[in-house]
TORKOL-4160 file (C-alpha; in steps of 0.2 Angstrom, whole numbers, padded with zeros to 4 digits, m for minus):
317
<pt num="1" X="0000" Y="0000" Z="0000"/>
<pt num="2" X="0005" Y="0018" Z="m0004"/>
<pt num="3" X="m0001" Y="0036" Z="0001"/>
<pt num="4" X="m0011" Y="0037" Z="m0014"/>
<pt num="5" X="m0022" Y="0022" Z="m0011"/>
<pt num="6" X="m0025" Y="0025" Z="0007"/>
<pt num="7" X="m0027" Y="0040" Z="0011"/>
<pt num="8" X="m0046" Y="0040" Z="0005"/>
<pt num="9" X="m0051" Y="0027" Z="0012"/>
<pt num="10" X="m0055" Y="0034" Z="0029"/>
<pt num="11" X="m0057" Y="0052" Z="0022"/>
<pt num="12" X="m0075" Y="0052" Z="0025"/>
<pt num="13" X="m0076" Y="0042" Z="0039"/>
<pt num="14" X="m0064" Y="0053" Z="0047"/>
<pt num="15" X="m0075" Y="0066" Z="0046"/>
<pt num="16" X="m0090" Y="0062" Z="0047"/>
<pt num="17" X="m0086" Y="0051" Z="0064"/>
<pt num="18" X="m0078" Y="0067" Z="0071"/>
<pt num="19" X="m0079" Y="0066" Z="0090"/>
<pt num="20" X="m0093" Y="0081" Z="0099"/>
<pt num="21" X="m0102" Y="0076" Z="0084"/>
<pt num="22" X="m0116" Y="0066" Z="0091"/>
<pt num="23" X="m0133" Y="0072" Z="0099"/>
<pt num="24" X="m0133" Y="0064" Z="0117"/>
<pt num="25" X="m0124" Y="0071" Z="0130"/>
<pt num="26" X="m0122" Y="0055" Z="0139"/>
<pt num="27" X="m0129" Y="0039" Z="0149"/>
<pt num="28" X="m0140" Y="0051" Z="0159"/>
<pt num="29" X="m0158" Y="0053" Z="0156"/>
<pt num="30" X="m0167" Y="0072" Z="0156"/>
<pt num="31" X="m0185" Y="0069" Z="0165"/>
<pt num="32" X="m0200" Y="0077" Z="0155"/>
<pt num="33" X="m0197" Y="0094" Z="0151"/>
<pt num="34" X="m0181" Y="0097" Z="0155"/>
<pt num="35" X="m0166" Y="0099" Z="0143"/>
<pt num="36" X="m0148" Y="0102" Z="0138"/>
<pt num="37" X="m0141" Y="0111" Z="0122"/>
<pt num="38" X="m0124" Y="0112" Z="0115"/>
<pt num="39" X="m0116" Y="0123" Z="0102"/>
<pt num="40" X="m0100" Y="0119" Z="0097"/>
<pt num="41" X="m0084" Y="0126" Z="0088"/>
<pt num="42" X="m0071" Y="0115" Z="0082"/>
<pt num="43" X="m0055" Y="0113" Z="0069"/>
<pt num="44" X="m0048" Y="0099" Z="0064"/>
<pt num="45" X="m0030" Y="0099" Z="0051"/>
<pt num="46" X="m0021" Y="0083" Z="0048"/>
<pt num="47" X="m0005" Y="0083" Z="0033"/>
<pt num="48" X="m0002" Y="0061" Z="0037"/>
<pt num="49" X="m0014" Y="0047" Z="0038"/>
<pt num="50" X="m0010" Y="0030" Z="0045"/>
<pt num="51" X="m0008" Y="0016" Z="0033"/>
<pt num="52" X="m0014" Y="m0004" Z="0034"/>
<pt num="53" X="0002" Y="m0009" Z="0045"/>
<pt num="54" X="m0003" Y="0007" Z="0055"/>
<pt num="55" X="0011" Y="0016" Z="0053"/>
<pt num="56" X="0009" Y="0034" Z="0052"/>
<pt num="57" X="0016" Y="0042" Z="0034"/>
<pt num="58" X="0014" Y="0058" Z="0027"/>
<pt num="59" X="0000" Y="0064" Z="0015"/>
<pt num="60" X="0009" Y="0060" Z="m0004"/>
<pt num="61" X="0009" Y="0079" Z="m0011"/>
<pt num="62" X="0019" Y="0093" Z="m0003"/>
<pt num="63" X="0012" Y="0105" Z="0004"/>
<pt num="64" X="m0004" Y="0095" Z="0006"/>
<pt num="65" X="m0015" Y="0100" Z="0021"/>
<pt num="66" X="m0035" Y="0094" Z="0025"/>
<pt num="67" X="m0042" Y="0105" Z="0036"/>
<pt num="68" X="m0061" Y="0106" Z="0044"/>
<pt num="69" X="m0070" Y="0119" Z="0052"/>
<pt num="70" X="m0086" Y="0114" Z="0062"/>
<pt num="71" X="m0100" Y="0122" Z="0070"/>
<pt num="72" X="m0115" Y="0111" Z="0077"/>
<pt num="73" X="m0129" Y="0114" Z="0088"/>
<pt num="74" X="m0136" Y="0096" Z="0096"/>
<pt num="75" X="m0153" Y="0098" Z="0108"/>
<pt num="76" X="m0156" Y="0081" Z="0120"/>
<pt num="77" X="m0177" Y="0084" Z="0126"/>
<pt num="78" X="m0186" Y="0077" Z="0140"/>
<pt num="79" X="m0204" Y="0071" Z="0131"/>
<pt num="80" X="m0209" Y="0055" Z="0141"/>
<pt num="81" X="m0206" Y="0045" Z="0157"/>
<pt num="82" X="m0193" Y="0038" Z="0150"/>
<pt num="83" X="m0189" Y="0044" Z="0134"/>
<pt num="84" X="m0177" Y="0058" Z="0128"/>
<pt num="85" X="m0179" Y="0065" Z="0110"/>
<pt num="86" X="m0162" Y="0069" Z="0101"/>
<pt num="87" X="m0160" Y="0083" Z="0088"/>
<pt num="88" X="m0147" Y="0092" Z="0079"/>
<pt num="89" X="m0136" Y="0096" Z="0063"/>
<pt num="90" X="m0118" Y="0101" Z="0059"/>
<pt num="91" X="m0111" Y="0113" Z="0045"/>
<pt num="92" X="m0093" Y="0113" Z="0038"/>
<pt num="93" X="m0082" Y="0122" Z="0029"/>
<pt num="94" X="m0069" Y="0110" Z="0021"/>
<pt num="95" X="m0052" Y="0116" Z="0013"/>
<pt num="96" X="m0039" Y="0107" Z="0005"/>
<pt num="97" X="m0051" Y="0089" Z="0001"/>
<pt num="98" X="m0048" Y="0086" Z="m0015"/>
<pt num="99" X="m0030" Y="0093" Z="m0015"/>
<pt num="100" X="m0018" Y="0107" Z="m0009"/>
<pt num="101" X="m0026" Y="0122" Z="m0006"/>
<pt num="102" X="m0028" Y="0134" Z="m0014"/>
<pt num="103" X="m0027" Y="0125" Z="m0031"/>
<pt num="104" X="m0047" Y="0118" Z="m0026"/>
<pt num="105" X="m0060" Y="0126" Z="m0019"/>
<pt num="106" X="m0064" Y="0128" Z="m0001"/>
<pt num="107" X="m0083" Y="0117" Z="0004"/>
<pt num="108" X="m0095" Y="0126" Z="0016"/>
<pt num="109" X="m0112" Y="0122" Z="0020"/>
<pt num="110" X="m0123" Y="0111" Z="0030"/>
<pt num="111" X="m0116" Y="0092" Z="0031"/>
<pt num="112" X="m0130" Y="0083" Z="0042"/>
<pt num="113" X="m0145" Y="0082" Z="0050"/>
<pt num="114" X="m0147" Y="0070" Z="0066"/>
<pt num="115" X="m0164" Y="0065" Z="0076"/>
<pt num="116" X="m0164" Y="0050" Z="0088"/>
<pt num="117" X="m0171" Y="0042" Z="0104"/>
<pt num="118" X="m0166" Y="0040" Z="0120"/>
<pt num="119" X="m0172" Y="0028" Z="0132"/>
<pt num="120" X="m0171" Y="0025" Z="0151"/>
<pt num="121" X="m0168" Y="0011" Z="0157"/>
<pt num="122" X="m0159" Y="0016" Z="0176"/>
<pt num="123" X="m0156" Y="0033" Z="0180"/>
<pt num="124" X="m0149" Y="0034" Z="0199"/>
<pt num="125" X="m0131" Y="0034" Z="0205"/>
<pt num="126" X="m0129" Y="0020" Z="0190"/>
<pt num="127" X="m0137" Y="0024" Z="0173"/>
<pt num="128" X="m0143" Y="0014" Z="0156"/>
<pt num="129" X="m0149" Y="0022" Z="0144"/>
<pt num="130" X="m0153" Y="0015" Z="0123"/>
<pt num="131" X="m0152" Y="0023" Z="0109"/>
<pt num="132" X="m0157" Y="0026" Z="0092"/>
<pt num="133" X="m0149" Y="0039" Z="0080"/>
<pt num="134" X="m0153" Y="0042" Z="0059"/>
<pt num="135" X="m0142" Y="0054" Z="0051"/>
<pt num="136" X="m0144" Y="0062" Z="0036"/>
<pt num="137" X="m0134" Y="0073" Z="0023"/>
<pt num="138" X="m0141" Y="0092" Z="0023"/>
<pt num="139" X="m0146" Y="0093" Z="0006"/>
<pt num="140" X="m0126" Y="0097" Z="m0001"/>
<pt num="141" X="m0125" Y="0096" Z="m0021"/>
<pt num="142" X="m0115" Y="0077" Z="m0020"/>
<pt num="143" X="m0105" Y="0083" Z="m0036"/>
<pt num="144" X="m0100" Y="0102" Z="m0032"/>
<pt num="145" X="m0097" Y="0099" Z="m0014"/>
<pt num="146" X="m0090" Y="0082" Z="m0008"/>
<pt num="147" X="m0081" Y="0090" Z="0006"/>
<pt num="148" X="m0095" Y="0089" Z="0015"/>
<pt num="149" X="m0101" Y="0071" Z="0015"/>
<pt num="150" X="m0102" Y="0058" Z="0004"/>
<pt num="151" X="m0122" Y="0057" Z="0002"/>
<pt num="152" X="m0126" Y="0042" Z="0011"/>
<pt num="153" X="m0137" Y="0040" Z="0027"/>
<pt num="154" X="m0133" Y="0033" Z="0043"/>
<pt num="155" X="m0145" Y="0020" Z="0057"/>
<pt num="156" X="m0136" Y="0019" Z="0071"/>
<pt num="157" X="m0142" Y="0009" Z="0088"/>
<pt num="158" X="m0130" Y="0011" Z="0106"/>
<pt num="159" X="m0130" Y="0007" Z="0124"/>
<pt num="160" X="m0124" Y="0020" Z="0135"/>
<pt num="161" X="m0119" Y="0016" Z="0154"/>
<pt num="162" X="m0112" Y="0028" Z="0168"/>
<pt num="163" X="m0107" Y="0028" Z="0184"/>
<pt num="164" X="m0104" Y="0040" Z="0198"/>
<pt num="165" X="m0089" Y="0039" Z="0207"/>
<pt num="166" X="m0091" Y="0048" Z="0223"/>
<pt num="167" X="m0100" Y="0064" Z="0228"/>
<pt num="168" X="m0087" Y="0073" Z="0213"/>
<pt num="169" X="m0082" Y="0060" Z="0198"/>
<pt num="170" X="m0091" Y="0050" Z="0187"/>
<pt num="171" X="m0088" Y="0037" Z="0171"/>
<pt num="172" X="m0097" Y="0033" Z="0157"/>
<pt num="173" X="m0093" Y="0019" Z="0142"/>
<pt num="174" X="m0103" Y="0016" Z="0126"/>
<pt num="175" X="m0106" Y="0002" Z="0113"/>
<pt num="176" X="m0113" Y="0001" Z="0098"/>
<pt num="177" X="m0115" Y="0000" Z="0079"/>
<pt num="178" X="m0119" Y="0010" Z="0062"/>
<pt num="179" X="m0126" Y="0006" Z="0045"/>
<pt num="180" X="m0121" Y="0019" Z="0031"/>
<pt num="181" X="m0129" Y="0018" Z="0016"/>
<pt num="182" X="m0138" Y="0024" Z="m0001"/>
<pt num="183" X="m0152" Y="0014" Z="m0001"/>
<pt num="184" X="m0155" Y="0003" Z="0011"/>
<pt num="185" X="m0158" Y="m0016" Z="0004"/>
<pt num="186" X="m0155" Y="m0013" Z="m0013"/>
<pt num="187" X="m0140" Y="m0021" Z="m0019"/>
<pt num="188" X="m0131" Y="m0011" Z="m0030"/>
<pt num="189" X="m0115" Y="m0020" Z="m0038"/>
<pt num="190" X="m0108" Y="m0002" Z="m0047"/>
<pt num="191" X="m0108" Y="0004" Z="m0026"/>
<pt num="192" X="m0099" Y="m0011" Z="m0022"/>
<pt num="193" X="m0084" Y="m0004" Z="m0032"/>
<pt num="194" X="m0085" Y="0014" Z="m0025"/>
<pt num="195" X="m0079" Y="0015" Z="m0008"/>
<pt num="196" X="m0088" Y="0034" Z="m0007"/>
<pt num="197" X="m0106" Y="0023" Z="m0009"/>
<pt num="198" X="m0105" Y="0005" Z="m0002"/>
<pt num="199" X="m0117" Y="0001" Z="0012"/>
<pt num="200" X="m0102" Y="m0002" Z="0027"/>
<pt num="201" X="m0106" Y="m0007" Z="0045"/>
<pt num="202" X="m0098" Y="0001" Z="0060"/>
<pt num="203" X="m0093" Y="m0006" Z="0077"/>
<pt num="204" X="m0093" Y="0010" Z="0088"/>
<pt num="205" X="m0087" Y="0013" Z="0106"/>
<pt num="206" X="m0084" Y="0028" Z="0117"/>
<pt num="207" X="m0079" Y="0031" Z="0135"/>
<pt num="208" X="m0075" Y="0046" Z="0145"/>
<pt num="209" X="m0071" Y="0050" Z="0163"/>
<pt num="210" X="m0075" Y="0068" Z="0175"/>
<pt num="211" X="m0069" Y="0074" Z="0190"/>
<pt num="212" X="m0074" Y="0087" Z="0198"/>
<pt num="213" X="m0058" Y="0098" Z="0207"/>
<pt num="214" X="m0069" Y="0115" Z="0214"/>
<pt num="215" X="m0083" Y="0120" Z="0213"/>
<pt num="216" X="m0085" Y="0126" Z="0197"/>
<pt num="217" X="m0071" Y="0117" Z="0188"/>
<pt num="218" X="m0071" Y="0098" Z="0180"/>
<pt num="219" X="m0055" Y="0089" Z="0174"/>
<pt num="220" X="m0059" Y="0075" Z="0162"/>
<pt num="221" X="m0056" Y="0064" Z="0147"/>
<pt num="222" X="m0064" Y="0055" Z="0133"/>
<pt num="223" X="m0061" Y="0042" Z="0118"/>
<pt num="224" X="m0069" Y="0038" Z="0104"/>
<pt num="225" X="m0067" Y="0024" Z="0092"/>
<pt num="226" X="m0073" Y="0016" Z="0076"/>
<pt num="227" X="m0069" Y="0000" Z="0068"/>
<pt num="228" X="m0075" Y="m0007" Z="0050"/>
<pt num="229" X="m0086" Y="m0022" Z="0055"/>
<pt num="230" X="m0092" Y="m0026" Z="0036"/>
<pt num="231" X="m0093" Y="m0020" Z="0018"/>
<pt num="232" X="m0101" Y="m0023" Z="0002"/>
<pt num="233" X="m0087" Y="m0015" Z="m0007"/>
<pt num="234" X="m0076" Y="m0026" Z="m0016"/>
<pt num="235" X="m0059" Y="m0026" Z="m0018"/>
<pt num="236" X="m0044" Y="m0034" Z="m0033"/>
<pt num="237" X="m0033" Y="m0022" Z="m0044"/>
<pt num="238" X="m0047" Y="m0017" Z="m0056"/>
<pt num="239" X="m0058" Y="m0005" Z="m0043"/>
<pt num="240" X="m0048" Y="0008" Z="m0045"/>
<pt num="241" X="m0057" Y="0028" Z="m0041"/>
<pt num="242" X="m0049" Y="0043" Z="m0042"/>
<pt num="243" X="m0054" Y="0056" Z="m0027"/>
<pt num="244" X="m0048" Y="0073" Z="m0032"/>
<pt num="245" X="m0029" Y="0070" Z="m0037"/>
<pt num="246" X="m0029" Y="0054" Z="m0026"/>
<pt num="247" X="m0029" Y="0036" Z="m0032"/>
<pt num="248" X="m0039" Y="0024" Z="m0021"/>
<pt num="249" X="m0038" Y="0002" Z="m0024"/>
<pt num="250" X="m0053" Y="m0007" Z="m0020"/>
<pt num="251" X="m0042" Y="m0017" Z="m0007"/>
<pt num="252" X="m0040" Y="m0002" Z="0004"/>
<pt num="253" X="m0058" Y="0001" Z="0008"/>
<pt num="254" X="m0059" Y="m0015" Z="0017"/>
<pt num="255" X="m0049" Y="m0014" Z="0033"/>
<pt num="256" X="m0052" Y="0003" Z="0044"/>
<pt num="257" X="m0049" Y="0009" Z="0062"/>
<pt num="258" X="m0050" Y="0026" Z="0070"/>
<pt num="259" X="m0047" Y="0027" Z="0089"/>
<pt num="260" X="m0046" Y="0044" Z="0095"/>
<pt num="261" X="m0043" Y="0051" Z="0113"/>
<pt num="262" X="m0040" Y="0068" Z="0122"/>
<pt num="263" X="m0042" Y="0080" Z="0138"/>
<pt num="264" X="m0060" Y="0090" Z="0142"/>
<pt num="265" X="m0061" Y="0104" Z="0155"/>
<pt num="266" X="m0077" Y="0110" Z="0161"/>
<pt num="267" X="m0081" Y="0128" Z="0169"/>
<pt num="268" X="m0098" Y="0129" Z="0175"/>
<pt num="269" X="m0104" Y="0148" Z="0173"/>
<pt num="270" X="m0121" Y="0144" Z="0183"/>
<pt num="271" X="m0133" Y="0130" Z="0187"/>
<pt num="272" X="m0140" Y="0131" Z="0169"/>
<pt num="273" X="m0123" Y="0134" Z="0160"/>
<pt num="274" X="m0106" Y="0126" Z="0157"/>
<pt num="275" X="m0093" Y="0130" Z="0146"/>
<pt num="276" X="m0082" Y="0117" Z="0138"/>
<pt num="277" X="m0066" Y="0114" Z="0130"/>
<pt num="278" X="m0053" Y="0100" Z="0124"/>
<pt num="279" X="m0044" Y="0090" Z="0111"/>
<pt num="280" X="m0044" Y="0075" Z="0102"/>
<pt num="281" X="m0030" Y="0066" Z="0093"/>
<pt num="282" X="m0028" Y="0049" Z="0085"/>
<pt num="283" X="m0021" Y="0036" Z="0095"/>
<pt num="284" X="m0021" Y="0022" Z="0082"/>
<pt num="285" X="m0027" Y="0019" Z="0065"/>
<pt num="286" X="m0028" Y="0009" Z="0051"/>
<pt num="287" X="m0031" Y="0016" Z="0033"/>
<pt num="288" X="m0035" Y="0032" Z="0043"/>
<pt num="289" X="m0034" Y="0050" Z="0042"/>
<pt num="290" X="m0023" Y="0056" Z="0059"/>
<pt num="291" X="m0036" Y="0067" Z="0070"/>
<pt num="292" X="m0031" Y="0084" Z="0077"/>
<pt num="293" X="m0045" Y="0093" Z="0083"/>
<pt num="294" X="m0050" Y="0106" Z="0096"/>
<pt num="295" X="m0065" Y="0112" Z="0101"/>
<pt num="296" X="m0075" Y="0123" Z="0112"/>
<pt num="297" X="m0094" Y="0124" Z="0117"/>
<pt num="298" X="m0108" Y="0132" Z="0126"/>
<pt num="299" X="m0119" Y="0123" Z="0136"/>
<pt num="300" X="m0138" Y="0127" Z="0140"/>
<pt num="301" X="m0147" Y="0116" Z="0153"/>
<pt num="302" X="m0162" Y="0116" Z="0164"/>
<pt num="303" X="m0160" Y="0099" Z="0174"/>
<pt num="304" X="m0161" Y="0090" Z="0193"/>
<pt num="305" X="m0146" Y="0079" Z="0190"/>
<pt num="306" X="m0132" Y="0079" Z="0200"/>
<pt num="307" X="m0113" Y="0085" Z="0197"/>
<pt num="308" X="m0108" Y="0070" Z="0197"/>
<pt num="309" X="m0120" Y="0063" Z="0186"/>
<pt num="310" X="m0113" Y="0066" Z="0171"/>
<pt num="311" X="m0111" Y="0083" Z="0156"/>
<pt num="312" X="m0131" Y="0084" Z="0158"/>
<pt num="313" X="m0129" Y="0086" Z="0179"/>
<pt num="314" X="m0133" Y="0106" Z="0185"/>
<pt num="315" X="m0136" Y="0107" Z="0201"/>
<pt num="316" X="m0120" Y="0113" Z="0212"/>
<pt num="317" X="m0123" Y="0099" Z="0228"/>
């Protein structure tokens, strides 16, 4: 394998996986008409990717930089007893995706929409919680603007558990899986040779980890990760696509990891609002884009959780 062929192969599941990028704040469960809000900045620039022995190599042209910035709002809504509704969407503005900069043009607009559900199933001192997640693209023109998705949808079903950890820390973990498609059941042999269309399943975890050192000032971390479960894509020296001045082999597309990790710190301005801030950066790949990304975000709550009962927690005791 060369830096032509696997650079691609994660390009979009590198971005569109980006961590911060999903609508539930966590294992915790809002009761009925209560709620938490987040808008979120973030940029992300990588020049290496990580190829299938996971070795970490530079990007094939020089200078060659892809760099994303994100903005997203994501809403988590007490309706029932026990269920949450989820809600939100994320716009991009993509430089450098099909080749260096500023040879192409830069992609900005709305990627994806999200709506999901969020079930209780313990809520105390330990918490449970399913959920179910449809994304979308936002309506992008496919051809004129592949930066910002690769116009397939995405189901995707988790568990999410936490744990408080004395009166001022708590943990959380999740697991799951996705379905990314174009048209769900349809087999489409012409997809199966496009990496950018193939109906691909997704193993997905997460974890994170809060503690709080004052009052008003939590020190924490969190991972994320992704791993390439199955594919309808096929591979063998005659799918070969070209992405922009890049060259990608069928073989590539069938082998991916992402696992991502990095800092958070939390400042709580009041009951009702915390202010966030952190990192994440790839710890391991395979046929990967390497992650850089920082963020910051605003968070809006109304809520009778705990401190230490996770990013949805208010109340200062």
């Amino acid at each position: 394998m060369n830096a032509r062929s696997a650079c691609p192969a994660l390009l979009f599941a590198a971005l569109l996986a980006a961590p911060g990028r999903e609508a539930s704040a966590g294992a915790w469960s809002l009761d009925r008409g209560e709620y938490y809000t987040e808008i979120q900045a973030s940029k992300y620039t990588t020049e290496t990717l990580y190829s299938t022995d996971g070795d970490r190599i530079e990007f094939p042209q020089t200078p060659w930089k892809l760099q994303q910035m994100a903005a997203s709002w994501r809403t988590q809504l007490g309706w029932r007893k026990r269920l949450n509704v989820l809600f939100g969407f994320t716009g991009l503005s993509v430089a450098g995706f099909e080749g260096p900069a500023p040879g192409v043009p830069t992609n900005t607009g709305l990627s994806e929409i999200e709506l999901g559900l969020h079930y209780r199933l313990a809520n105390g001192s330990r918490a449970l919680a399913l959920e179910a997640l449809w994304t979308a693209p936002a309506g992008y023109d496919r051809e004129l603007s592949t930066g910002l998705g690769d116009g397939r949808q995405q189901l995707a079903a988790a568990l999410r558990w936490g744990s408080t950890l004395g009166p001022r820390a708590f943990a959380e973990a999740t697991g799951g899986a996705s379905y990314r498609f174009q048209e769900i059941g349809a087999p489409d042999a012409e997809a199966d040779l496009d990496p950018r269309r193939t109906p691909n399943v997704y193993v997905d975890l997460g974890a994170g980890i809060g503690f709080w050192v004052g009052r008003s000032t939590l020190l924490g971390g969190r991972y994320r990760g992704r791993l390439l479960a199955s594919t309808t894509g096929t591979g063998g020296p005659s799918n070969v696509h070209a992405v922009g001045p890049l060259v990608l082999t069928g073989d590539d597309q069938l082998d991916q990891a992402l696992h991502l990790v990095g800092p958070m710190l939390l400042f709580r301005l009041d009951d009702r609002m915390d202010l966030l801030a952190g990192s994440f950066s790839t710890a391991a790949g395979v046929n990967a884009l390497h992650f850089d990304q920082v963020y910051v975000a605003l968070a809006f709550k109304q809520s009778k959780l705990k401190r230490n009962q996770g990013l949805l927690g208010s109340t200062a005791k």
